[in-house]
Each structure stands twice: as C-alpha cells, then as structure tokens.
C-alpha positions as a Markdown table, in Angstrom:
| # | Residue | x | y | z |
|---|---|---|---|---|
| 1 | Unk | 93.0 | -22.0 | 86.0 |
| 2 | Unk | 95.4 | -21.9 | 82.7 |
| 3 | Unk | 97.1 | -18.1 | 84.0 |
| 4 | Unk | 97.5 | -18.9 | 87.3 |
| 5 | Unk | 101.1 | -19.7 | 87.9 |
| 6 | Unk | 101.9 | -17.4 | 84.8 |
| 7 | Unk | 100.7 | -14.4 | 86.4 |
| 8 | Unk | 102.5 | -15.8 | 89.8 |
| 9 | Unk | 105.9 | -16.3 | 88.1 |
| 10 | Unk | 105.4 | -12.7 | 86.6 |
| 11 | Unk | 105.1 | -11.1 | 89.7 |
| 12 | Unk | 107.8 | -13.2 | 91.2 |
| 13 | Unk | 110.3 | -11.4 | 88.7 |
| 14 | Unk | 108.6 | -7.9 | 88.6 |
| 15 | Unk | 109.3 | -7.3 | 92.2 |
| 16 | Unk | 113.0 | -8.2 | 92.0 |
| 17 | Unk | 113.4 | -6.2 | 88.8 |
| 18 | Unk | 111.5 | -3.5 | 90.9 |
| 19 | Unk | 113.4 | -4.1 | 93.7 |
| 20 | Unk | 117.1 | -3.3 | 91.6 |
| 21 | Unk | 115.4 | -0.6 | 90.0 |
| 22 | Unk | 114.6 | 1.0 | 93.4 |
| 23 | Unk | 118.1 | 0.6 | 94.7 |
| 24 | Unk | 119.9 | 2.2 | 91.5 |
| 25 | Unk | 117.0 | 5.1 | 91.9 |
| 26 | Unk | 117.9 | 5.4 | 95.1 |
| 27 | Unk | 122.0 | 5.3 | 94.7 |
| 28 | Unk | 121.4 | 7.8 | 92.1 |
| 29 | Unk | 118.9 | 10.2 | 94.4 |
| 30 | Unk | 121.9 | 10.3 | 97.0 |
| 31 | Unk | 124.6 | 11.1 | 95.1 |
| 32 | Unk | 122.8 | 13.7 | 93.4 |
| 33 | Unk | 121.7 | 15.6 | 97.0 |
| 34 | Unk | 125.4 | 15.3 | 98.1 |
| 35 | Unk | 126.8 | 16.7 | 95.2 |
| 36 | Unk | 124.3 | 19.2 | 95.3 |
| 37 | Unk | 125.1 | 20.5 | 99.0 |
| 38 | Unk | 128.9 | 20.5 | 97.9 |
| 39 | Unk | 128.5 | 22.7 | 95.2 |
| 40 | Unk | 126.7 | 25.3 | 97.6 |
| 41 | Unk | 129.0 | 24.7 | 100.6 |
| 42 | Unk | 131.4 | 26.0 | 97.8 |
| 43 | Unk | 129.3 | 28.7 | 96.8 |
| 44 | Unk | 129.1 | 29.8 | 99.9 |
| 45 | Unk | 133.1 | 29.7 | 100.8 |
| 46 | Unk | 133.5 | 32.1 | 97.9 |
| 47 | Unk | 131.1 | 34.1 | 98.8 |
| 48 | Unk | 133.1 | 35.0 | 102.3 |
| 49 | Unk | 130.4 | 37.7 | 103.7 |
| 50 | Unk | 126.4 | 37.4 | 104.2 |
| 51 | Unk | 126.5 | 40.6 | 101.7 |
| 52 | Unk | 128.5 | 39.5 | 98.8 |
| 53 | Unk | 125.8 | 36.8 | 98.9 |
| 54 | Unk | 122.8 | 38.7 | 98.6 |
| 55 | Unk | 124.1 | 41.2 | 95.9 |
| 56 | Unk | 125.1 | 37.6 | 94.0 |
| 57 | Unk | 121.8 | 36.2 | 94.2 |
| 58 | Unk | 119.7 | 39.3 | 93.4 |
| 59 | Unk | 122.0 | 40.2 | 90.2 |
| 60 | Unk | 121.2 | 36.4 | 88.8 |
C-alpha cells in the first residue's frame, strides 16, 4: 500500500485549499450582489417617476 498516505495527505491539503478558495468565492459573490443592488437603487432615485423608468428602459 505504497499511495496510501500520499493520496491521504493530498486530500488533507486539497480541502483546505478548497476551503480558502470557497471563502474568497464567496466574499467576492457578496460584494458583487451589493454593489449590484446599489447601482439600481441609484437608478431608480434618478429615475423619480414609474414612467420616466419605463420610457428609459424601452429606449435601451
């Protein structure tokens, strides 16, 4: 049983590189959804009426 342990100490380290690698992922994912809703909340404060919205969106 030669590959034993290697395979065990491989796996060892590939699920807390995984485990960082999930946590940055998942920092990133976050920041990105709350930056996206503030840039439409601000969207939507320009725009001040439901109508001014709708002409916006249809002329993109």
């Amino acid at each position: 049983m030669s590959g034993h342990s290697k395979w065990a100490q491989i796996k060892r380290q590939k699920g807390v590189a995984d485990a960082r690698r999930g946590q940055i992922f998942t920092k990133c994912s976050v920041s990105t959804a709350s930056l996206l809703a503030r840039t439409f909340a601000q969207q939507l404060d320009t725009n001040h009426s439901g109508e001014e919205f709708e002409v916006s969106a249809i002329a993109r």
